[in-house]
C-alpha atoms as an extended CHARMM CRD file, in Angstrom:
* protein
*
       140  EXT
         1         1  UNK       CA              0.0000000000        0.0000000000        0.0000000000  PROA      1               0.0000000000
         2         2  UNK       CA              1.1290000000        3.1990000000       -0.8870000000  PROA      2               0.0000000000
         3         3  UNK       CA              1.2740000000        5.6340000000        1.5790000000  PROA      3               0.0000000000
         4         4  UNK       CA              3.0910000000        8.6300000000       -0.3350000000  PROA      4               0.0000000000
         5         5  UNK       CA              1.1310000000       11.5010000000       -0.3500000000  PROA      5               0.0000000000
         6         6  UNK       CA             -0.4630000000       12.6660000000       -3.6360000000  PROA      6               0.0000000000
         7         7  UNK       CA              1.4450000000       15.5320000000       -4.2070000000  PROA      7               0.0000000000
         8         8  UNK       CA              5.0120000000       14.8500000000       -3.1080000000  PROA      8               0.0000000000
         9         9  UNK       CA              6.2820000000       13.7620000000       -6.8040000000  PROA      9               0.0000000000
        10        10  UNK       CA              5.4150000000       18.2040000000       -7.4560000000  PROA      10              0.0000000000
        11        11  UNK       CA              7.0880000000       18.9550000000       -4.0180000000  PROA      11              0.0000000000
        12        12  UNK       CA             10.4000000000       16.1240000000       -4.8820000000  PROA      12              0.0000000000
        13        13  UNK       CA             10.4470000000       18.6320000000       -8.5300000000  PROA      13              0.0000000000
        14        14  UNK       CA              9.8340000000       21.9770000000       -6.8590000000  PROA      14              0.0000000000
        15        15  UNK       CA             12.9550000000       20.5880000000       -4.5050000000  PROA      15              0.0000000000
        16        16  UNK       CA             15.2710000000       19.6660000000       -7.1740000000  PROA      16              0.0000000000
        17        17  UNK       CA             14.5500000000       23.0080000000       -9.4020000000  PROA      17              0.0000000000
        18        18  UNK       CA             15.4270000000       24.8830000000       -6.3130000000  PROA      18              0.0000000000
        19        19  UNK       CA             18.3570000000       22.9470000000       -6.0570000000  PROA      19              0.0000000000
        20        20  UNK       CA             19.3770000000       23.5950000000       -9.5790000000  PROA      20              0.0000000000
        21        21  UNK       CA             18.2910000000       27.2020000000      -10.0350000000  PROA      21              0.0000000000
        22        22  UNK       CA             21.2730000000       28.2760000000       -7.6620000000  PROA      22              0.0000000000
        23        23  UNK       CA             19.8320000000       31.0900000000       -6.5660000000  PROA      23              0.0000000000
        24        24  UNK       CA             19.8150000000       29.9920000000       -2.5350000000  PROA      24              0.0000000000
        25        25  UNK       CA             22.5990000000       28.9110000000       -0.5480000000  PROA      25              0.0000000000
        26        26  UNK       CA             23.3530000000       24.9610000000       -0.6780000000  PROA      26              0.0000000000
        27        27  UNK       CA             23.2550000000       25.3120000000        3.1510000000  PROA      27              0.0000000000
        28        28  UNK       CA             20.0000000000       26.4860000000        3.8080000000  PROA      28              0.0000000000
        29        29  UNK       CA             18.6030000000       24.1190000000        1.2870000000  PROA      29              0.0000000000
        30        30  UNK       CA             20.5560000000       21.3420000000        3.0580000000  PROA      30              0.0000000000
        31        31  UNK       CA             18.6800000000       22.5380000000        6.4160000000  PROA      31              0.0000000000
        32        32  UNK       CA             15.3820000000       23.1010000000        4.9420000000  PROA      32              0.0000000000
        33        33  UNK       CA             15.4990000000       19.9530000000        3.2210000000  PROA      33              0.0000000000
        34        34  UNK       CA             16.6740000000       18.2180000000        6.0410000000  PROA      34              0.0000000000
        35        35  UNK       CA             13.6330000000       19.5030000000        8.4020000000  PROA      35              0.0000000000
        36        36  UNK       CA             10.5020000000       17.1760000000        7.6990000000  PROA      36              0.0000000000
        37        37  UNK       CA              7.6310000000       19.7680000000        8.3740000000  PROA      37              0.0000000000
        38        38  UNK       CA              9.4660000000       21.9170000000        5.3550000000  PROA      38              0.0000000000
        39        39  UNK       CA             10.1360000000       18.8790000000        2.8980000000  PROA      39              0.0000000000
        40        40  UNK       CA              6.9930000000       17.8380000000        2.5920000000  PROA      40              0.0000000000
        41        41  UNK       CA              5.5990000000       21.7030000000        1.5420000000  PROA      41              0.0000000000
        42        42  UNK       CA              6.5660000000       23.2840000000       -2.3050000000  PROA      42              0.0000000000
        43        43  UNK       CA              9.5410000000       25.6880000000       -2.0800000000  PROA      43              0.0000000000
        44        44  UNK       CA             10.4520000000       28.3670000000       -4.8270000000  PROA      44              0.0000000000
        45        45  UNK       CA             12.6590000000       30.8120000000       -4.8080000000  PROA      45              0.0000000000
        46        46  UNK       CA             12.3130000000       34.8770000000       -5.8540000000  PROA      46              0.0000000000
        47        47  UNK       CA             15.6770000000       37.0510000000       -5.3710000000  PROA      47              0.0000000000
        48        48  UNK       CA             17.3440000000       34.7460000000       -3.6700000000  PROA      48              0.0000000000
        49        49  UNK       CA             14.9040000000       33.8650000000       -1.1790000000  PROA      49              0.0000000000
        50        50  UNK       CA             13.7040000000       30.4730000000        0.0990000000  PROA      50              0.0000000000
        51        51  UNK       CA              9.9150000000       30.5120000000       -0.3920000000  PROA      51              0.0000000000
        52        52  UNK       CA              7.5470000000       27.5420000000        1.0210000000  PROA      52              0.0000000000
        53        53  UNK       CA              4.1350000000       26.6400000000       -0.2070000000  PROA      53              0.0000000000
        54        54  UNK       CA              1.2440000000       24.6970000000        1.2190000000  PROA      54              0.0000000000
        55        55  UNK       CA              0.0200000000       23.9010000000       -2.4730000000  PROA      55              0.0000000000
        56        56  UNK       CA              1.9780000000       23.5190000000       -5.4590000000  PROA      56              0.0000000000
        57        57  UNK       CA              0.8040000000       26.0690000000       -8.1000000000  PROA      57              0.0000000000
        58        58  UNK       CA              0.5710000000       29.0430000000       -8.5520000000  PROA      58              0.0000000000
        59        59  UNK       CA             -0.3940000000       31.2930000000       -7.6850000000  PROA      59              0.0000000000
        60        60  UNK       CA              1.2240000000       29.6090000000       -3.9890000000  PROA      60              0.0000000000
        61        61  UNK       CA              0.1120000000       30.3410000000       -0.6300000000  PROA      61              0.0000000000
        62        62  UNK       CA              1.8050000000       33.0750000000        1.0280000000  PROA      62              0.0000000000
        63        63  UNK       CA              1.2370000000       31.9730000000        4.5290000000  PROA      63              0.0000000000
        64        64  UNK       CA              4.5920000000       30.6910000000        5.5470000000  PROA      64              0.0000000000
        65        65  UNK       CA              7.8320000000       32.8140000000        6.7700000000  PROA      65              0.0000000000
        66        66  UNK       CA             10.3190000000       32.5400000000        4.3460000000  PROA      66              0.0000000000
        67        67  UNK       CA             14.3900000000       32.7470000000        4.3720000000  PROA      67              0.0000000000
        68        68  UNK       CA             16.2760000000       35.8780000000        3.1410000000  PROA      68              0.0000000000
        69        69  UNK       CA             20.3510000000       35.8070000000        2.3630000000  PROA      69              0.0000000000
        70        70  UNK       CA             22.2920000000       38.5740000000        4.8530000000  PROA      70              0.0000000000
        71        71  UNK       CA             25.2780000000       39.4800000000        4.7790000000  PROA      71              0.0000000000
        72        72  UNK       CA             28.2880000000       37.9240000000        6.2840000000  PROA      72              0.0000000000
        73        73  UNK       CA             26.8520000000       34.1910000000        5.7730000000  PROA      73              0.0000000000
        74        74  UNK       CA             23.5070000000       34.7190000000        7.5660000000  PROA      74              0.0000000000
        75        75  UNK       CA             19.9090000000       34.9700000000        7.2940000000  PROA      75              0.0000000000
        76        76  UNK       CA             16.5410000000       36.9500000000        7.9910000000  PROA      76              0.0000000000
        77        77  UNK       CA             13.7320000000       35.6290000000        8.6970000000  PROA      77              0.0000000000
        78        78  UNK       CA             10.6750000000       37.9020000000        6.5700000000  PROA      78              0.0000000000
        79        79  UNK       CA              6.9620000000       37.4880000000        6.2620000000  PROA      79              0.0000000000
        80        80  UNK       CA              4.6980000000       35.7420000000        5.5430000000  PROA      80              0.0000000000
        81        81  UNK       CA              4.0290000000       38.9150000000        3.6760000000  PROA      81              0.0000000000
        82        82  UNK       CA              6.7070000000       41.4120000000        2.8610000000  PROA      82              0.0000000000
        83        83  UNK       CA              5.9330000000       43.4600000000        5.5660000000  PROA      83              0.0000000000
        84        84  UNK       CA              6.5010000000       41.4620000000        8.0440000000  PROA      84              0.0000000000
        85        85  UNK       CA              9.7860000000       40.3770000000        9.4830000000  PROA      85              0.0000000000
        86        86  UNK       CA             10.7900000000       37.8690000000       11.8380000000  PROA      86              0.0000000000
        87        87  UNK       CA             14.2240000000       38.5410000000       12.5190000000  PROA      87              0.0000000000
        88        88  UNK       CA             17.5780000000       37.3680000000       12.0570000000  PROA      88              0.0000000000
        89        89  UNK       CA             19.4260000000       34.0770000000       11.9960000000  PROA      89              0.0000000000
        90        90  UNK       CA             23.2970000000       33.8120000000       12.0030000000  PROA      90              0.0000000000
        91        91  UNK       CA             22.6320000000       30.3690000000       10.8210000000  PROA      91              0.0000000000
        92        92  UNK       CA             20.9520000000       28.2680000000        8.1690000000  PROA      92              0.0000000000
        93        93  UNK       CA             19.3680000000       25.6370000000       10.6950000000  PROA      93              0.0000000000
        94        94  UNK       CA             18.5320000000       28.7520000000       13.0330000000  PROA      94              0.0000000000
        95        95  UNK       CA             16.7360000000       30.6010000000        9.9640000000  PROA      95              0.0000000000
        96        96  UNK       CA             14.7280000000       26.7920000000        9.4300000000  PROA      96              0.0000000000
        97        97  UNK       CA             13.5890000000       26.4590000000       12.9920000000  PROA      97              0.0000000000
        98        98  UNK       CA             12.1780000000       30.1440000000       13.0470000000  PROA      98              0.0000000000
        99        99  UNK       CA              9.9190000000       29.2110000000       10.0200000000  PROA      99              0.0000000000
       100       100  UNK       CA              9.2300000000       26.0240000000       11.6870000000  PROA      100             0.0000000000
       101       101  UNK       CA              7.9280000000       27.3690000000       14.7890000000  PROA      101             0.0000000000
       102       102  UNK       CA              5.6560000000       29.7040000000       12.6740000000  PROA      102             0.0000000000
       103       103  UNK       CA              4.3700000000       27.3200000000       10.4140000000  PROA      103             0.0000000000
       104       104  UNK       CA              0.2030000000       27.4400000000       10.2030000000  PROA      104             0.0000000000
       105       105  UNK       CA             -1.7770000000       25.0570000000       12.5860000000  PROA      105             0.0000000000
       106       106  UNK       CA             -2.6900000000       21.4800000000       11.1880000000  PROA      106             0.0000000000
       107       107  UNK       CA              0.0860000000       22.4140000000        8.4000000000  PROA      107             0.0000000000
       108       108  UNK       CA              0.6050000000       19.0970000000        6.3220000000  PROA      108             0.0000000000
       109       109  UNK       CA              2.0680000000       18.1990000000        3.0170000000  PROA      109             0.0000000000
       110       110  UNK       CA              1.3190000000       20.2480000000        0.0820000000  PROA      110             0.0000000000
       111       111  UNK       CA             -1.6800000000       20.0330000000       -1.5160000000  PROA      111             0.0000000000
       112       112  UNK       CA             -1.9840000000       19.7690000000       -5.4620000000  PROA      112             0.0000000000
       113       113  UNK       CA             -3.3780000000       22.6050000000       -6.6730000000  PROA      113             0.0000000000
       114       114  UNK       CA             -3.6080000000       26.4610000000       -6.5560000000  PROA      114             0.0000000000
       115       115  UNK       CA             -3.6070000000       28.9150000000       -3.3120000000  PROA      115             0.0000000000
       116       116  UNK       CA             -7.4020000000       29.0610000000       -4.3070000000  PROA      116             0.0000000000
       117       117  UNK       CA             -8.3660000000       25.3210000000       -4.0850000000  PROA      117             0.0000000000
       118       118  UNK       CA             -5.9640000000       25.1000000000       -0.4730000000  PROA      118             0.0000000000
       119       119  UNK       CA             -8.1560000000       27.7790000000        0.5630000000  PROA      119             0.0000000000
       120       120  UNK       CA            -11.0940000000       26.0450000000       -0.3020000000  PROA      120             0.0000000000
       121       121  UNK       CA             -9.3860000000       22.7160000000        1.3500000000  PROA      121             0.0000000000
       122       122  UNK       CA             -8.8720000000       24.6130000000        4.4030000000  PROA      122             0.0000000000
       123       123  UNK       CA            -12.7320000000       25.8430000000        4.8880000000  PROA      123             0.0000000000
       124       124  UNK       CA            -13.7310000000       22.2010000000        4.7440000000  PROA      124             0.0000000000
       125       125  UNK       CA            -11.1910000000       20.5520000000        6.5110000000  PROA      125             0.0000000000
       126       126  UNK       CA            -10.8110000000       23.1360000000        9.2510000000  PROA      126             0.0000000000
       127       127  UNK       CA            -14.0180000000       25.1620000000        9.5350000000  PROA      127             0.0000000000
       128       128  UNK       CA            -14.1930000000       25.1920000000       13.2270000000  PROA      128             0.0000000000
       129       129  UNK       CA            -10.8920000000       26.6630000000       14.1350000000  PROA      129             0.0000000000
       130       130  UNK       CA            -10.3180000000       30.2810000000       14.1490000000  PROA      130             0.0000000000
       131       131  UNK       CA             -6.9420000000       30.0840000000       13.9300000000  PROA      131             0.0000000000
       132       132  UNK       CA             -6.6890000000       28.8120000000       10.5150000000  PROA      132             0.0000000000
       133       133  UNK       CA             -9.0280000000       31.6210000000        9.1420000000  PROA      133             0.0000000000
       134       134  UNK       CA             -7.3310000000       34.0260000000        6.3390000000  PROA      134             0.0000000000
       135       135  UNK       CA             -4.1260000000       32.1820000000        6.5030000000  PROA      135             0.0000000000
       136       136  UNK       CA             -4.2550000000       32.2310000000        2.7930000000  PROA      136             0.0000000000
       137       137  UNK       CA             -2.4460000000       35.4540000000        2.0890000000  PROA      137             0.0000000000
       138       138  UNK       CA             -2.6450000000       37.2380000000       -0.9920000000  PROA      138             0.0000000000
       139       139  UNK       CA              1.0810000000       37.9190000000       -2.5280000000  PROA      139             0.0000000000
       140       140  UNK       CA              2.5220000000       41.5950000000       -1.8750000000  PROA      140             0.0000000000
Protein backbone atom coordinates (compact mmCIF):
# COMPACT_ATOMS: atom_id res chain seq x y z
CA UNK A 1 0.00 0.00 0.00
CA UNK A 2 1.13 3.20 -0.89
CA UNK A 3 1.27 5.63 1.58
CA UNK A 4 3.09 8.63 -0.33
CA UNK A 5 1.13 11.50 -0.35
CA UNK A 6 -0.46 12.67 -3.64
CA UNK A 7 1.45 15.53 -4.21
CA UNK A 8 5.01 14.85 -3.11
CA UNK A 9 6.28 13.76 -6.80
CA UNK A 10 5.41 18.20 -7.46
CA UNK A 11 7.09 18.96 -4.02
CA UNK A 12 10.40 16.12 -4.88
CA UNK A 13 10.45 18.63 -8.53
CA UNK A 14 9.83 21.98 -6.86
CA UNK A 15 12.95 20.59 -4.50
CA UNK A 16 15.27 19.67 -7.17
CA UNK A 17 14.55 23.01 -9.40
CA UNK A 18 15.43 24.88 -6.31
CA UNK A 19 18.36 22.95 -6.06
CA UNK A 20 19.38 23.60 -9.58
CA UNK A 21 18.29 27.20 -10.04
CA UNK A 22 21.27 28.28 -7.66
CA UNK A 23 19.83 31.09 -6.57
CA UNK A 24 19.82 29.99 -2.53
CA UNK A 25 22.60 28.91 -0.55
CA UNK A 26 23.35 24.96 -0.68
CA UNK A 27 23.26 25.31 3.15
CA UNK A 28 20.00 26.49 3.81
CA UNK A 29 18.60 24.12 1.29
CA UNK A 30 20.56 21.34 3.06
CA UNK A 31 18.68 22.54 6.42
CA UNK A 32 15.38 23.10 4.94
CA UNK A 33 15.50 19.95 3.22
CA UNK A 34 16.67 18.22 6.04
CA UNK A 35 13.63 19.50 8.40
CA UNK A 36 10.50 17.18 7.70
CA UNK A 37 7.63 19.77 8.37
CA UNK A 38 9.47 21.92 5.35
CA UNK A 39 10.14 18.88 2.90
CA UNK A 40 6.99 17.84 2.59
CA UNK A 41 5.60 21.70 1.54
CA UNK A 42 6.57 23.28 -2.30
CA UNK A 43 9.54 25.69 -2.08
CA UNK A 44 10.45 28.37 -4.83
CA UNK A 45 12.66 30.81 -4.81
CA UNK A 46 12.31 34.88 -5.85
CA UNK A 47 15.68 37.05 -5.37
CA UNK A 48 17.34 34.75 -3.67
CA UNK A 49 14.90 33.87 -1.18
CA UNK A 50 13.70 30.47 0.10
CA UNK A 51 9.91 30.51 -0.39
CA UNK A 52 7.55 27.54 1.02
CA UNK A 53 4.13 26.64 -0.21
CA UNK A 54 1.24 24.70 1.22
CA UNK A 55 0.02 23.90 -2.47
CA UNK A 56 1.98 23.52 -5.46
CA UNK A 57 0.80 26.07 -8.10
CA UNK A 58 0.57 29.04 -8.55
CA UNK A 59 -0.39 31.29 -7.69
CA UNK A 60 1.22 29.61 -3.99
CA UNK A 61 0.11 30.34 -0.63
CA UNK A 62 1.80 33.07 1.03
CA UNK A 63 1.24 31.97 4.53
CA UNK A 64 4.59 30.69 5.55
CA UNK A 65 7.83 32.81 6.77
CA UNK A 66 10.32 32.54 4.35
CA UNK A 67 14.39 32.75 4.37
CA UNK A 68 16.28 35.88 3.14
CA UNK A 69 20.35 35.81 2.36
CA UNK A 70 22.29 38.57 4.85
CA UNK A 71 25.28 39.48 4.78
CA UNK A 72 28.29 37.92 6.28
CA UNK A 73 26.85 34.19 5.77
CA UNK A 74 23.51 34.72 7.57
CA UNK A 75 19.91 34.97 7.29
CA UNK A 76 16.54 36.95 7.99
CA UNK A 77 13.73 35.63 8.70
CA UNK A 78 10.67 37.90 6.57
CA UNK A 79 6.96 37.49 6.26
CA UNK A 80 4.70 35.74 5.54
CA UNK A 81 4.03 38.92 3.68
CA UNK A 82 6.71 41.41 2.86
CA UNK A 83 5.93 43.46 5.57
CA UNK A 84 6.50 41.46 8.04
CA UNK A 85 9.79 40.38 9.48
CA UNK A 86 10.79 37.87 11.84
CA UNK A 87 14.22 38.54 12.52
CA UNK A 88 17.58 37.37 12.06
CA UNK A 89 19.43 34.08 12.00
CA UNK A 90 23.30 33.81 12.00
CA UNK A 91 22.63 30.37 10.82
CA UNK A 92 20.95 28.27 8.17
CA UNK A 93 19.37 25.64 10.70
CA UNK A 94 18.53 28.75 13.03
CA UNK A 95 16.74 30.60 9.96
CA UNK A 96 14.73 26.79 9.43
CA UNK A 97 13.59 26.46 12.99
CA UNK A 98 12.18 30.14 13.05
CA UNK A 99 9.92 29.21 10.02
CA UNK A 100 9.23 26.02 11.69
CA UNK A 101 7.93 27.37 14.79
CA UNK A 102 5.66 29.70 12.67
CA UNK A 103 4.37 27.32 10.41
CA UNK A 104 0.20 27.44 10.20
CA UNK A 105 -1.78 25.06 12.59
CA UNK A 106 -2.69 21.48 11.19
CA UNK A 107 0.09 22.41 8.40
CA UNK A 108 0.60 19.10 6.32
CA UNK A 109 2.07 18.20 3.02
CA UNK A 110 1.32 20.25 0.08
CA UNK A 111 -1.68 20.03 -1.52
CA UNK A 112 -1.98 19.77 -5.46
CA UNK A 113 -3.38 22.60 -6.67
CA UNK A 114 -3.61 26.46 -6.56
CA UNK A 115 -3.61 28.91 -3.31
CA UNK A 116 -7.40 29.06 -4.31
CA UNK A 117 -8.37 25.32 -4.09
CA UNK A 118 -5.96 25.10 -0.47
CA UNK A 119 -8.16 27.78 0.56
CA UNK A 120 -11.09 26.05 -0.30
CA UNK A 121 -9.39 22.72 1.35
CA UNK A 122 -8.87 24.61 4.40
CA UNK A 123 -12.73 25.84 4.89
CA UNK A 124 -13.73 22.20 4.74
CA UNK A 125 -11.19 20.55 6.51
CA UNK A 126 -10.81 23.14 9.25
CA UNK A 127 -14.02 25.16 9.54
CA UNK A 128 -14.19 25.19 13.23
CA UNK A 129 -10.89 26.66 14.14
CA UNK A 130 -10.32 30.28 14.15
CA UNK A 131 -6.94 30.08 13.93
CA UNK A 132 -6.69 28.81 10.51
CA UNK A 133 -9.03 31.62 9.14
CA UNK A 134 -7.33 34.03 6.34
CA UNK A 135 -4.13 32.18 6.50
CA UNK A 136 -4.25 32.23 2.79
CA UNK A 137 -2.45 35.45 2.09
CA UNK A 138 -2.65 37.24 -0.99
CA UNK A 139 1.08 37.92 -2.53
CA UNK A 140 2.52 41.59 -1.87
Amino acid sequence: MDTTPPGQALVEAGWQKVRDDGRVRPELLEAAYAEPRLRQLFPWTGMGELHFSRCTEWPWAWDIPYIQPAAEGEYWVSGPLRSESVGPAATAQQAVAMVVDRLPPKCGPALVGTREELAAHDVAILPANPETTGTNRSTS
